[in-house]
N, C-alpha and C positions, 0 to 999 in steps of 0.2 A: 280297180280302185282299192286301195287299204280301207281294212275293217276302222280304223283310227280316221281316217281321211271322211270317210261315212257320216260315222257315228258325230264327227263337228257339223257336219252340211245339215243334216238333221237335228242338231242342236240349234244351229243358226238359223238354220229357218223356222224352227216351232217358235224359237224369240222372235224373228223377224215377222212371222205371223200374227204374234199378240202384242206387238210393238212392245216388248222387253225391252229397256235398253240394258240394265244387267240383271242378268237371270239369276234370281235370291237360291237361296240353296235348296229349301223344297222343289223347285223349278227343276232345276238342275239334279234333284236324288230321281225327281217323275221322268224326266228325258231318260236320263243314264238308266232306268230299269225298263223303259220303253225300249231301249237299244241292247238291253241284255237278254229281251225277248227274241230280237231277230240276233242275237250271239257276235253283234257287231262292238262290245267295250272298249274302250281306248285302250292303247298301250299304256300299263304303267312305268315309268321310267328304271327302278330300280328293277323291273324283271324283263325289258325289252332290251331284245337279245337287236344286233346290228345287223344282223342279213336281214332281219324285218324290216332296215330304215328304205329309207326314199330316196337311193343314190342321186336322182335328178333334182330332187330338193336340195339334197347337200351341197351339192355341185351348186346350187344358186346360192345358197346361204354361205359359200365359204369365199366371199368377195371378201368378206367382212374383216375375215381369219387370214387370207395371206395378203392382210395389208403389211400385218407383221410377222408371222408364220410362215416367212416363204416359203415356197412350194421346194424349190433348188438348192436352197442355202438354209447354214446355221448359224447362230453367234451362241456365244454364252451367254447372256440373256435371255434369249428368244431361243423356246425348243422346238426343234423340227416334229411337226402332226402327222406329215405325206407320210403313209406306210404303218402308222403307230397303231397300236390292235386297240380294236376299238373296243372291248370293256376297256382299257387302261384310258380310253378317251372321255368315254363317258364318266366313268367314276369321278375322272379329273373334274371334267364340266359341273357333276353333282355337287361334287365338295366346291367349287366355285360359288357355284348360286347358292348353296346352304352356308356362305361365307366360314366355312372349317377348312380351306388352302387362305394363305393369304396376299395379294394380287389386287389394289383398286379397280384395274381397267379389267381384268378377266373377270371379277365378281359382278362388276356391269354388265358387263359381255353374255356372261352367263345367264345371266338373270334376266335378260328379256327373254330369254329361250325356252320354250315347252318342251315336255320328254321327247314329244315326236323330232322335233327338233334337232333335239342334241343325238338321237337316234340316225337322224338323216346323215347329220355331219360325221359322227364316228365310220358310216359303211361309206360313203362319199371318201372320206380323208384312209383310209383302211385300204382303199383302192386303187391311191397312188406312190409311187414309189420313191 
């Protein structure tokens, strides 16, 4: 199991134990240095490299992406991801959710996504051809 996959099971359950429903940021600085005791930290996004992602996440998360991203084709529109290196994926995704690309449905898109996330999709989509 990923050090990042970890480190939330144990975040969600020390809330789920003390019925947190959202963990205030003391909460959350006590977890995150409790996890940096066993050396389990989350991935940060801007330093999480894509062979670290979750290929079989990505593959689940990327129903979403070739609704319009098809996998086999391109328009000029819609750019092809299959194959695309994934820092160039991720940065994209970044600047999406930091709304600095400009895109309504990609800045959506991007923004329900966590680093891990967008970490999974880049080595997932990096994969195919």
């Amino acid at each position: 199991m990923m050090p990042t996959k970890v480190a939330v099971l144990i975040m969600r359950g020390i809330c789920k134990r003390w019925a947190l429903k959202d963990c205030g940021s003391k909460v959350r600085k006590a977890m995150l240095a409790i996890c940096a005791c066993f050396g389990i930290l989350p991935v940060a996004g801007a330093r999480a490299e894509a062979k670290d992602g979750d290929v079989e996440l990505g593959a689940y998360l990327s129903a979403e992406c070739v609704t319009c991203h098809q996998v086999n084709a391109q328009t000029e529109e819609i750019p092809q991801i299959a194959g695309l290196d994934p820092n160039a994926f991720m940065a994209a995704m970044q600047a999406y959710k930091a709304k600095q690309r400009e895109h309504p449905i990609m800045q959506m898109m991007a923004g329900r996504l966590n680093d891990e996330e967008i970490v999974a999709l880049a080595a997932y989509f990096s994969t195919l051809e």
